[in-house]
C-alpha positions in Angstrom: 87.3 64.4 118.3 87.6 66.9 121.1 91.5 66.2 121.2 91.8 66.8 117.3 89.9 69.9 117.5 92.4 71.2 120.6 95.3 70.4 118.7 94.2 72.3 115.4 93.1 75.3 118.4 97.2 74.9 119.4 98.5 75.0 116.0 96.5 77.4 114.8 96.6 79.8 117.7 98.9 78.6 119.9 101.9 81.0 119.1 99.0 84.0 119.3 98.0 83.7 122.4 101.6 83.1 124.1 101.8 86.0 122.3 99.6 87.9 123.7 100.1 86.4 127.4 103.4 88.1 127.2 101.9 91.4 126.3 100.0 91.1 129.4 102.4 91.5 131.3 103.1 94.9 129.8 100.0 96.3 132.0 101.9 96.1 135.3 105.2 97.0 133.7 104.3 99.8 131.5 101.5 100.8 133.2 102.8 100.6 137.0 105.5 103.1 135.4 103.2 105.5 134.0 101.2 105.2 137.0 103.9 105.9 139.5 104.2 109.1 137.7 101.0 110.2 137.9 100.6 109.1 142.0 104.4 110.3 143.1 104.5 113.7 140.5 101.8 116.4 141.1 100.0 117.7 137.8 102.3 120.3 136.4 105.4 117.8 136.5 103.6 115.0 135.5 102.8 117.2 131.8 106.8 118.3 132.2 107.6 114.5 132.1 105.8 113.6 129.3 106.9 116.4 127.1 110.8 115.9 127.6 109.6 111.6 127.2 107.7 112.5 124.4 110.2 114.8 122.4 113.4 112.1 123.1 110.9 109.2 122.1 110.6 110.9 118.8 114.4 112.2 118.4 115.1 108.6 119.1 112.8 107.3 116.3 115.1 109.8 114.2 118.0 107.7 115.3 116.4 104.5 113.4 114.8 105.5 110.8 113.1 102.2 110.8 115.8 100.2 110.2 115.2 97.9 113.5 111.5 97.1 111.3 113.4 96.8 107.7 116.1 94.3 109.8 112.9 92.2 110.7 111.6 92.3 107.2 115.2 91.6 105.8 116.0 88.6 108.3 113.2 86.3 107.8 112.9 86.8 104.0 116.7 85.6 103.8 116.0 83.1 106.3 113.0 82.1 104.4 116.1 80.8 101.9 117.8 78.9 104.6 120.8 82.1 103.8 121.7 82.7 107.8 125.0 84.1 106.4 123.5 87.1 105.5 121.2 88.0 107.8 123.6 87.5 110.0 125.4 90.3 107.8 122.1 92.5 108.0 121.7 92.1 111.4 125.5 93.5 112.1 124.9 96.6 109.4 121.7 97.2 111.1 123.7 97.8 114.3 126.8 99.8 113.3 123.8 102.1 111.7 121.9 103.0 114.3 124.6 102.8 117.4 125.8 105.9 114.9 122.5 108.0 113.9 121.7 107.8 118.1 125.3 108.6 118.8 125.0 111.8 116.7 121.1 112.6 117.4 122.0 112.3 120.8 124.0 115.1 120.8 121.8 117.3 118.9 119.7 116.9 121.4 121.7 117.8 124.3 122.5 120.5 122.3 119.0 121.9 121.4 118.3 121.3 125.2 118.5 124.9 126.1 116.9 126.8 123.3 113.8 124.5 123.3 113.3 125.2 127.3 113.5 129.2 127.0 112.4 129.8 123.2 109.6 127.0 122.6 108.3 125.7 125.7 109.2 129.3 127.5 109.7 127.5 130.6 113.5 128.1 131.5 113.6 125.6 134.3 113.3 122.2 131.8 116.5 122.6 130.2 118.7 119.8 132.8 115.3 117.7 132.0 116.0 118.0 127.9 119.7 117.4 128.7 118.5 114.2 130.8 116.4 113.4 128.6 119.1 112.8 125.9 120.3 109.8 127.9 117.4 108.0 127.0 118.4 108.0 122.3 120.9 105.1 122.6 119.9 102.7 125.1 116.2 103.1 123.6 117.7 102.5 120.1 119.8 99.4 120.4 117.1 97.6 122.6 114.6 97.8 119.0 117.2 96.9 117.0 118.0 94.1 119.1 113.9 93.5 119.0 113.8 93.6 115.5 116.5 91.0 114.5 114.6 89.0 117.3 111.3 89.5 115.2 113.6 88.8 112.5 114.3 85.1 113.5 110.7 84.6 114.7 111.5 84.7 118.6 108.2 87.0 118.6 107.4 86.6 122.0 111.4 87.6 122.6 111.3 90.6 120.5 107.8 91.8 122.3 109.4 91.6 125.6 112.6 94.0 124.7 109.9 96.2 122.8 107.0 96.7 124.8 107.1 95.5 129.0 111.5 95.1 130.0 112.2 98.5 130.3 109.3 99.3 131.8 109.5 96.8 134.5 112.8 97.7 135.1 112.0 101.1 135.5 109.4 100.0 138.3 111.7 98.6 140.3 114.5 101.4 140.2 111.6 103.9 140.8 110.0 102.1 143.6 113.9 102.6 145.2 114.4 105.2 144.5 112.5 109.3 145.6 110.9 110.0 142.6 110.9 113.2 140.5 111.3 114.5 137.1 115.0 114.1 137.0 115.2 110.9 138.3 112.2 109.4 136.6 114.4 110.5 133.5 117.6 108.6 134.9 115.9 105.6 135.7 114.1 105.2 132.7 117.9 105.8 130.3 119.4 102.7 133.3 116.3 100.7 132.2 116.7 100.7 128.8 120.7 100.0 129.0 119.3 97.1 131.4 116.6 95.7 128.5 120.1 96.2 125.7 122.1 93.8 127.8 119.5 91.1 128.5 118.2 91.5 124.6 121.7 90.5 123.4 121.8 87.5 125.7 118.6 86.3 123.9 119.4 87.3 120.6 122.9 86.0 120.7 121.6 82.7 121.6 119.2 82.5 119.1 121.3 83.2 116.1 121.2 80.5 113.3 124.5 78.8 113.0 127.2 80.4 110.4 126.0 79.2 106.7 126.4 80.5 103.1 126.1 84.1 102.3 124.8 85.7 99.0 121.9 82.9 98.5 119.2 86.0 98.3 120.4 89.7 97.1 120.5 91.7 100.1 118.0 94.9 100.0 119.6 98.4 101.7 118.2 98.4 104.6 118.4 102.5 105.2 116.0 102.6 102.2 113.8 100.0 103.2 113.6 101.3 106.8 112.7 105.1 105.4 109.9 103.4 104.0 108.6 102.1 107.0 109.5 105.0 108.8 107.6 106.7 107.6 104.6 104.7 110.1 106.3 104.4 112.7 107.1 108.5 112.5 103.2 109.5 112.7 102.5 106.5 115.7 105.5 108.3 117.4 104.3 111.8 116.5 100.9 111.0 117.8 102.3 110.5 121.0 104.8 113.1 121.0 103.2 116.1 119.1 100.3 116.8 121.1 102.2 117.4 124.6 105.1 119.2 122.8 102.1 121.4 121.3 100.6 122.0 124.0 103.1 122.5 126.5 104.1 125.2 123.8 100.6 126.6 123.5 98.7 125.8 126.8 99.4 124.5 130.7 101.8 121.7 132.2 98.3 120.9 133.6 96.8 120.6 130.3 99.7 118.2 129.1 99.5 116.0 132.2 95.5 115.5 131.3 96.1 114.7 128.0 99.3 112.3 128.8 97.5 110.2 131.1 94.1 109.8 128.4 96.6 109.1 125.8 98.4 106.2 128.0 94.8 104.4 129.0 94.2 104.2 125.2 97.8 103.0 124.8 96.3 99.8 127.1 94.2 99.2 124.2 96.5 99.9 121.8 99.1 97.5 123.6 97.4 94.6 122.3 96.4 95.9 118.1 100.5 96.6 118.2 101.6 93.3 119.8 99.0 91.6 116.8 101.0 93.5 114.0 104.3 92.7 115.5 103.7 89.1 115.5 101.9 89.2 112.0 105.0 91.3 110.3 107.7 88.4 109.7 104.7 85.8 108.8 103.5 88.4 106.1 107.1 88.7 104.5 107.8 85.2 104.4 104.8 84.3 102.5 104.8 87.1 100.4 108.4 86.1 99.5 106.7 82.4 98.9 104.6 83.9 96.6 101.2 82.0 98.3 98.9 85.3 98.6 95.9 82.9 99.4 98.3 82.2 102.6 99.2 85.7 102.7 94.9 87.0 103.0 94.5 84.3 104.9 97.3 85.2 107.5 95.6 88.9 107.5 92.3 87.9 108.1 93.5 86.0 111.3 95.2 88.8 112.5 92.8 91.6 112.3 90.0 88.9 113.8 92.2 88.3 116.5 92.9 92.3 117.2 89.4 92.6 117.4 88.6 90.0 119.7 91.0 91.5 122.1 90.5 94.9 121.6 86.5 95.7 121.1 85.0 95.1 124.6 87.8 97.3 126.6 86.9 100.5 123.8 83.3 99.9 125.1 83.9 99.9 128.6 86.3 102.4 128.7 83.9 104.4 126.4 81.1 104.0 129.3 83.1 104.5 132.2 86.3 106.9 131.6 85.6 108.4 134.8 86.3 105.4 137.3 89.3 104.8 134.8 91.1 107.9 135.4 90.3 108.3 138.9 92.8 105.0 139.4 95.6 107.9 138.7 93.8 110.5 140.8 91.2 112.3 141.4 92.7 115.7 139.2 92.8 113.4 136.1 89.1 113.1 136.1 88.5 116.1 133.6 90.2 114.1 131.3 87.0 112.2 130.7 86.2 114.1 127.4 89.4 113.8 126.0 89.6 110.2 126.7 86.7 109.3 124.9 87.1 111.1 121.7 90.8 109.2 121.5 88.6 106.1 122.0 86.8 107.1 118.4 90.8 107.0 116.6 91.6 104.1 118.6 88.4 102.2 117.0 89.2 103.2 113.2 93.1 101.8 114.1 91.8 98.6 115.5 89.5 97.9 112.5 92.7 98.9 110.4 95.2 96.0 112.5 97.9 94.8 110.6 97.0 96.7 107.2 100.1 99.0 107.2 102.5 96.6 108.3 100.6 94.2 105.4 101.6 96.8 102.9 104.8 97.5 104.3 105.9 93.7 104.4 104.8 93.2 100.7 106.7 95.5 99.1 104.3 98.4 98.9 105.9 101.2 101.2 105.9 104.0 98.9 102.4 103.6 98.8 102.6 103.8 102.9 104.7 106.7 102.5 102.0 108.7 100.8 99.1 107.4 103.3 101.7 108.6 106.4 102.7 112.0 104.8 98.5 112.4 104.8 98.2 111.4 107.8 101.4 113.4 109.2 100.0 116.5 107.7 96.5 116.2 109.3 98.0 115.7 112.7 100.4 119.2 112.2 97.1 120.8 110.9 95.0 119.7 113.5 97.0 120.5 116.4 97.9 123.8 114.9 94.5 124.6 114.4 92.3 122.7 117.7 95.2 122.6 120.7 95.2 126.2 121.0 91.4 126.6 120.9 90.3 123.4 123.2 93.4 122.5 125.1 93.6 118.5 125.8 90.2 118.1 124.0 91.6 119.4 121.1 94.7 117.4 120.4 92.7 114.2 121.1 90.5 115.6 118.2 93.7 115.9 115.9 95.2 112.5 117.0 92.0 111.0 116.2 91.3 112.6 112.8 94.9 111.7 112.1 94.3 107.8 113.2 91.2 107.6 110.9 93.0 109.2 107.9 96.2 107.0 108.1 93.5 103.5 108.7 91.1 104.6 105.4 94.6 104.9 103.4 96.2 101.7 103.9 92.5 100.1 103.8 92.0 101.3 99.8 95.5 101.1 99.0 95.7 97.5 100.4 92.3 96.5 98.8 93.5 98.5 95.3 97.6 96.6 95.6 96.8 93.6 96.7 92.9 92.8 96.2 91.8 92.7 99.6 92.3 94.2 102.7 92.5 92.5 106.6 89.3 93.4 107.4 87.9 92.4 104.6 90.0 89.3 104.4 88.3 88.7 107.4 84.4 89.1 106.7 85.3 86.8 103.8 86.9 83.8 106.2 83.8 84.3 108.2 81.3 83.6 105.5 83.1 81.1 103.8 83.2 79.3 107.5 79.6 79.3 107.6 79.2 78.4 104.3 80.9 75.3 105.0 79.3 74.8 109.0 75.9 74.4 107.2 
């Protein structure tokens, strides 16, 4: 009895929680990295970091377009029809795409590095940073792609490591070498990212299916597909790049570098809701293109339980405690107490939302998710225009989170209104049925 009932525990949740041991290891890696910028920078440069990190983390999300998430999406609904021949074919489009968007936004950006120092920011002395900075579009882009067609062929726990904790870990190492300051910090992080391409394509070229027949399934455009999706990935990358960029433009480095390091003990939270969706997305299009939606609200019901489980108790402790939290960076990060918690409020309404925009956009809906992020998007310009001047750090935590629970309520009614349920939902109704049947 008790060995039946571990063995449906490793079927059923087996995959999640290697899963999620892998995202574990994100908290030294990403986390050591943002922390060694906080102990080895003082204030003003740790804000200067995060607004050139910020900006090129955005201009790189420009260089994908979200094809690295259609190339998931694409790849395991051909290889749900045994066609390896053409996601093989995807997977090689996906790359000659991007390698030339981030060619040509990296440029741009080098370009654009000394007006937005003296014009925007009004602090002459960033411009080599923006031109570092630059370094970081390519490397950055090819290591998703790479993630995605790992994604693509279910190596989930493959495709978390190049997303989420190589990079990062690599960047510890070259950092802990190396005498840290903005500059280098910038350096490292482009070497790291080269680093996680490199070992990405060893794992991805090994785990290609064998050469079969191509044209089983019609190939979808994958730029079209990825605009789609894009289009959530563009507000999670403007909620972490818009407020520093606002308010290094409106307010203090100081101010930045308070908000920066509030934002990246949410991001420990969020860590774990993201690595959730990442692992859900393939398993949603594959059953969606099975056509088994019992499966499919089943599926989303397990996900958003499991996002929950991991996620609820650190929002509450964090919520009680922000102090002793920030003090690990330092003891100038403590006023950052206020603005921690109300980002704890938007990280909430996202956790309660795991899964649903990724559920919409691996079913087929993402014009729907286009009009929920263009919402959303505007909220986050409105709010920021309107609160970062007025309230600093507080204020663009106030905007991220108003833009968090606008983007969560969306997906939530058009989910519920597309596909007759939503996750969480999905969820309270697995949970009744299970007592239902327990008495």
């Amino acid at each position: 009895m008790r060995a039946d009932l571990l063995d449906r525990l490793r079927r059923q949740y087996g995959g999640s929680l290697v899963t999620t041991g892998t995202r574990l290891i994100d908290v030294p890696c990403r986390y050591g990295m943002h922390l060694m910028i906080a102990l080895r920078l003082p204030l003003a440069e740790v804000g200067a970091f995060y607004i050139v990190f910020g900006t090129m983390m955005l201009a790189s999300g420009l260089g994908r377009l979200g094809i690295d998430r259609a190339l998931t999406r694409e790849m395991a609904r051909v290889l749900a029809a045994e066609d390896s021949g053409s996601a093989r074919a995807s997977m090689i489009r996906a790359f000659a795409m991007v390698g030339g968007l981030s060619l040509a936004l990296a440029g741009i950006a080098a370009a654009a590095a000394w007006p937005l120092a003296h014009w925007v920011m009004h602090k002459p002395e960033m411009t080599t940073l923006f031109l570092l900075g630059a370094l970081l579009i390519i490397p950055q882009n090819l290591a998703n792609v790479v993630a995605g067609a790992l994604a693509g062929l279910h190596r989930v726990t493959q495709s978390q490591i190049v997303y989420t904790w190589l990079w990062p870990g690599l960047f510890c190492v070259l950092a802990f070498l190396l005498p840290l300051t903005v500059g280098v910090a910038l350096v490292a992080i482009a070497a790291a990212m080269t680093l996680a391409v490199v070992i990405g394509g060893v794992m991805l070229v090994r785990d290609l299916p064998a050469r079969g027949t191509e044209g089983k399934v019609q190939p979808v455009p994958l730029l079209s597909t990825g605009l789609s999706l894009f289009s959530l990935e563009l507000v999670q990358l403007l909620i972490s790049a818009a407020p520093p960029f606002v308010l290094g433009a409106v307010a203090s480095t100081d101010e930045v570098g308070l908000y920066a390091i509030a934002w990246r003990v949410v991001l420990v939270i969020y860590m774990f809701v993201s690595g959730v969706a990442s692992m859900v997305s393939p398993r949603f299009a594959r059953l969606y293109m099975l056509g088994d939606l019992a499966g499919l609200k089943q599926e989303a019901g397990k996900a958003i339980g499991f996002a929950l489980a991991l996620a609820i108790l650190p929002i509450v402790l964090v919520t009680i405690e922000p102090h002793r939290i920030l003090l690990l960076f330092g003891r100038h990060f403590e006023p950052a107490a206020s603005t921690l918690r109300i980002l704890l409020l938007g990280q909430l309404a996202a956790t309660l939302t795991t899964t649903t925009p990724e559920l919409l956009g691996m079913t087929g809906y993402a014009k729907s998710l286009l009009r929920i992020n263009g919402l959303a998007l505007l909220t986050l310009l409105a709010g920021l225009a309107w609160f970062a001047p007025r309230f600093g750090a507080d204020g663009a935590a106030v905007a991220t989170t108003m833009t968090m629970i606008v983007n969560g309520i969306g997906a939530t009614w058009v989910s519920r209104r597309k596909l007759g349920f939503a996750p969480i939902g999905a969820l309270y109704d697995g949970l009744r049925h299970r007592r239902r049947v327990t008495r």
